[in-house]
C-alpha positions in Angstrom: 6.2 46.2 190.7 8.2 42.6 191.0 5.6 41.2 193.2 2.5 42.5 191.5 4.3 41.4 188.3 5.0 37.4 189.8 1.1 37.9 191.2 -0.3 38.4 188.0 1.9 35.6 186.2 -0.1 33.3 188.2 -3.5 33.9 186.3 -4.3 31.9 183.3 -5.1 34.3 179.9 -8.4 33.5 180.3 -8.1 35.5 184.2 -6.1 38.6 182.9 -8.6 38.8 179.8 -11.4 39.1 182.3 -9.8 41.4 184.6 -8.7 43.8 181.4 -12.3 43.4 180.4 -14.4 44.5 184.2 -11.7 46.7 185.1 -11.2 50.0 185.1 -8.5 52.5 184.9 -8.3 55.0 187.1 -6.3 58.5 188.4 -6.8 58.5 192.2 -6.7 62.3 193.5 -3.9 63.0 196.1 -5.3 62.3 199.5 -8.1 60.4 198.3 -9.2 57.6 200.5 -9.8 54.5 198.4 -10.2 51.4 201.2 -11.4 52.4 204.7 -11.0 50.5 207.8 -13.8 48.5 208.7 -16.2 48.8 205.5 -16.5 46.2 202.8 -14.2 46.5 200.0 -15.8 46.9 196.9 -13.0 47.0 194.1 -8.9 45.5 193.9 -6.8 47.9 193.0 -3.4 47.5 191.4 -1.2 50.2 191.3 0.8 50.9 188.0 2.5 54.4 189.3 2.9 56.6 191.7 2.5 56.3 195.5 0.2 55.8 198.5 0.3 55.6 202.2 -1.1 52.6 204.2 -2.6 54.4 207.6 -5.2 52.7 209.7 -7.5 54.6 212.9 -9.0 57.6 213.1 -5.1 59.4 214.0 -4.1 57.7 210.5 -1.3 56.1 212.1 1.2 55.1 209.1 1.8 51.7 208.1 3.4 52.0 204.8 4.8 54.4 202.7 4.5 52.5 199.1 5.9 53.6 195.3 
């Protein structure tokens, strides 16, 4: 949270007014896929709680493990 925290300090008002104002809030489903490997990405997310998994090819080897 420290580093999305120090991230987000960077942006003027004006940026974190925008962002607050296009975003959206969102409960991502356990095991739901939200970036896949090799396809545009369409969105940023942030994460405010809870806890993914970072796995890339089609074995889903794990990268990270992130809360």
């Amino acid at each position: 949270m420290r580093r999305i925290l120090y991230i987000l300090s960077l942006l003027s008002d004006d940026d974190v007014d925008w962002l607050v104002s296009v975003g959206e809030k969102l409960d991502i489903p356990v095991g739901m896929t939200i970036i896949t490997e090799r396809q545009p990405i369409r969105a940023i997310y942030i994460v405010l709680a809870g806890r993914f998994e970072v796995t890339i090819g089609e074995r889903r080897t794990k990268l990270a493990d992130l809360s």
